[in-house]
N, C-alpha and C positions, 0 to 999 in steps of 0.2 A: 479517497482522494477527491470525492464530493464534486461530479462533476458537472456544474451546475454553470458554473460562471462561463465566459467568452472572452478569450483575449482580442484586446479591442485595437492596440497598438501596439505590435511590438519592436517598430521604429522610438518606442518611449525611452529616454534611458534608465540603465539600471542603478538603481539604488545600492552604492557603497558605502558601510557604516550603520551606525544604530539611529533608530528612531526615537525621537523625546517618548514617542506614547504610542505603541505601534499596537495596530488595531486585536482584539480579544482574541484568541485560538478558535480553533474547529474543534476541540475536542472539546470533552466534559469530566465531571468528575465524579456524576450525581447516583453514578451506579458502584460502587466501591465495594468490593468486598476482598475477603482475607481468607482463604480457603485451601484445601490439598486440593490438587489438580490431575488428577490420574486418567491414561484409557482405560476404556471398559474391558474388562478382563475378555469377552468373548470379542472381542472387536478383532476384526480382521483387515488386513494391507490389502489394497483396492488398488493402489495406485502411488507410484514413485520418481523419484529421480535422482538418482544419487553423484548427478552429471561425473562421472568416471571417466565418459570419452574427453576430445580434444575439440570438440563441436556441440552446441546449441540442439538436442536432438528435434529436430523440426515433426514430428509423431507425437512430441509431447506439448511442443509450444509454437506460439506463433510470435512474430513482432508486432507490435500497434505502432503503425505510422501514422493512423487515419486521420490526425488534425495537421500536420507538421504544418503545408503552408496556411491553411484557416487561424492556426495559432492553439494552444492547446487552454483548457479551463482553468480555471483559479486566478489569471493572470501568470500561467506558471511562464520559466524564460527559453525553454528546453526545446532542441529537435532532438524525433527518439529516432535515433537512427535503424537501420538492420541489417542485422548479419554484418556488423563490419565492429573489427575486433576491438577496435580502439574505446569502446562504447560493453560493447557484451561479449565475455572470452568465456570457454570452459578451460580450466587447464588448473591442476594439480587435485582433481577432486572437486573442483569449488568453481560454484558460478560467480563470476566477477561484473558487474556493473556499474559502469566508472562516468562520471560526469566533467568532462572536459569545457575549458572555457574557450572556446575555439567556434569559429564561423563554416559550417560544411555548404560552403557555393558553390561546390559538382553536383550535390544532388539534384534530382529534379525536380524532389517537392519542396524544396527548400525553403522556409516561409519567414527569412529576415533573421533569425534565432542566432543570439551571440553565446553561445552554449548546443553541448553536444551530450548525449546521453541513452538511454534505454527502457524499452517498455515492452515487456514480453505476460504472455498470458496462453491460459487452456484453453479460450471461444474456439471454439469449434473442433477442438481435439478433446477433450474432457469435462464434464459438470456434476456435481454431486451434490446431495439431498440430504443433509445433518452428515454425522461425522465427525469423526475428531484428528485436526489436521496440524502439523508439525513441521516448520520451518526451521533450520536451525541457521542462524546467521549473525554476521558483523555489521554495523551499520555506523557509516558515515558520521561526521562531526562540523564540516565548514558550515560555517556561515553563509546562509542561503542556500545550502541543501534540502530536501524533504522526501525521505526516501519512505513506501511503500511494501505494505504487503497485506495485499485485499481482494473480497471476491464481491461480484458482481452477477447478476441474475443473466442468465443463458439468453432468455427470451428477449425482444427489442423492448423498448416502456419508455417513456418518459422517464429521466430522475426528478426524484429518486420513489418513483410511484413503488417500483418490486422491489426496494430496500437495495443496501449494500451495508459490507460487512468491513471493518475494520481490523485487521486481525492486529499491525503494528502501525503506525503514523509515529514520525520523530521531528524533529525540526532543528535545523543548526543553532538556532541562534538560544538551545534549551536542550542540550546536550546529554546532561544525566534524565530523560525523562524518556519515557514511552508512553502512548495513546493505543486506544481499542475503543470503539466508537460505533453503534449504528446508525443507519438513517431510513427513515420511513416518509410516508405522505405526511401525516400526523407529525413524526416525531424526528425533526431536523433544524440542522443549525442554523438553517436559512428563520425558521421560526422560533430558535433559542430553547427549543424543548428535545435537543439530539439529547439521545442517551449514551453513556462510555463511561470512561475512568481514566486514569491516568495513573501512571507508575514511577516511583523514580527507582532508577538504575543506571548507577555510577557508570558501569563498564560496558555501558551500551556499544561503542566504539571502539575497544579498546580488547574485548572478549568475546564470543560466539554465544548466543543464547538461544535457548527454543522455545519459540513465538509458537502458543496452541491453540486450536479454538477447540471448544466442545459445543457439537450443534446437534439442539435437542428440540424435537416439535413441542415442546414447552419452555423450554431455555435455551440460552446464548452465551458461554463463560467462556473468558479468554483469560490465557493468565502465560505465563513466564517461566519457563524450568520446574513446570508440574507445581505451581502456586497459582491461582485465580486470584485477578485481582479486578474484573469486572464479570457481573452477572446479571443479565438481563432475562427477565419472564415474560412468556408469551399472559399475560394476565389483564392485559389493555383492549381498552372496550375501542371500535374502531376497524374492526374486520381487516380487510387487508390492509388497510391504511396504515392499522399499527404491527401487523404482523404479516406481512410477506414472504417472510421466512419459511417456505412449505413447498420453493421447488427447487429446481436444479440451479447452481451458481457455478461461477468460474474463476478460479483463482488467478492472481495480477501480482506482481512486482514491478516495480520501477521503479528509478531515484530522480525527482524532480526538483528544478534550479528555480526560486526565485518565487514567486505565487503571493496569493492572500495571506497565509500564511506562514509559510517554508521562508517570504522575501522579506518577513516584517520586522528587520530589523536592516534588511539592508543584504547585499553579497560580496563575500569578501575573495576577490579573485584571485588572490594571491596564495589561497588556502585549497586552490583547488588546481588539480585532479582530485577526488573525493571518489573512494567506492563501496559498494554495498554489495559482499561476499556474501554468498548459499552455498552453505556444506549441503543440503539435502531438503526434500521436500517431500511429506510421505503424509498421505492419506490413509485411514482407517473407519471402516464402516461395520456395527455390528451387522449379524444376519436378519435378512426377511428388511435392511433401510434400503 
């Protein structure tokens, strides 16, 4: 979710409808590959949530409030609410987070935000070190959505000095497609040399898929229902700059309203409530990672 930028006004209004020329993506396409996508046979479950109860288990995740009134990055339009159902439910097996067009002026940190939403994450319950990790989920289609599922380095840093990991990035206004994308000091979209791929898939919205990473202290492959379709090599001269990938990170979900990119065509308000369903979320780590 690249968070780089600062919302600077979000007394602005929001853009409904398409843009003549709306500005290039975040993602990339320059790592592409076509591959079988399998765990490792000895690989073992570390770590899950197959959200079964009727609540958010707070031992596994936490909520991200911490921009709501500062405004959150990208120019995104979103308060991520918490713990409040209308935004993030568990209920039938499946994580639901729903993006409402609605003003929440009870809250305290309220920060102007004409949209309602959710941002949950591992920081400080869970981080892991390579691994191959397994989302399965539904993902939104309005216009002006940009729904999430990424990890972030444990440790505090500047971004994106420790990297961050794209595992899925979608955007309403580009429906059939999925993104996987990294970013380093070296190699990001701020300087046009981010490395990813892009996917299309029709039934992004419309079916459950599972979103994988394979994280390898030499490689990075993320691919789709055990296909790779981006592959990244630790092979870059650059030290950490290009390769930060060597500590613990913490996996993020959220679905965000409106941004540099998720807004660039506009938000169509009339298409939303919008949500982004997680049947499950499971970690696997071979022995001695």
């Amino acid at each position: 979710m690249h968070p780089v930028f600062r919302l600077a006004a979000l007394a602005l209004p929001v853009l409904v409808g398409a843009m003549d020329d709306p500005p290039a993506g975040l993602g990339a396409s320059n790592y592409r590959v076509d591959a079988p996508l399998t765990r490792p046979a000895d690989a073992t479950l570390v770590w899950s949530d197959e959200f079964d109860g009727t609540r958010l288990d707070p031992s596994r995740w936490r909520y991200d409030t911490s921009r709501n009134r500062e405004g959150w990055y990208n120019h995104e339009r979103q308060y991520y609410a918490a713990d409040r159902p209308e935004n993030a439910r568990v209920a039938d097996g499946r994580l639901v987070i729903t993006a409402r067009k609605e003003r929440v002026t009870g809250a305290a940190d309220y920060g102007g935000q004409a949209y309602s939403s959710a941002k949950i994450d591992t920081a400080g319950k869970a981080g892991w070190t390579y691994g191959f990790y397994e989302i399965r989920a539904k993902l939104p289609c309005g216009l002006g959505t940009w729904p999430a599922i990424w990890m972030m380095p444990n440790e505090e840093a500047p971004w994106p000095k420790a990297g961050e990991i794209d595992i899925m990035e979608a955007v309403g206004w580009q429906p059939e497609v999925v993104h996987a994308t990294l970013h380093t000091e070296l190699f990001v979209h701020t300087k046009g040399t981010q490395r990813g791929a892009r996917l299309p898939l029709p039934t992004a919205c419309s079916a459950f898929h599972r979103y994988q990473l394979d994280w390898r202290p030499d490689s990075i492959t993320i691919g789709v229902d055990d296909r790779a379709y981006m592959r990244v090599r630790n092979n870059q001269p650059g030290g950490q700059g290009a390769w930060p990938f060597d500590r613990p990170f913490h996996l993020i979900l959220n679905l965000a309203i409106g941004g540099d990119w998720g807004g660039a065509k506009g938000i169509d308000d009339a298409a939303l409530p919008q949500a982004m369903e997680v049947d499950y979320v499971r970690v696997w780590q071979e022995s001695g990672r």
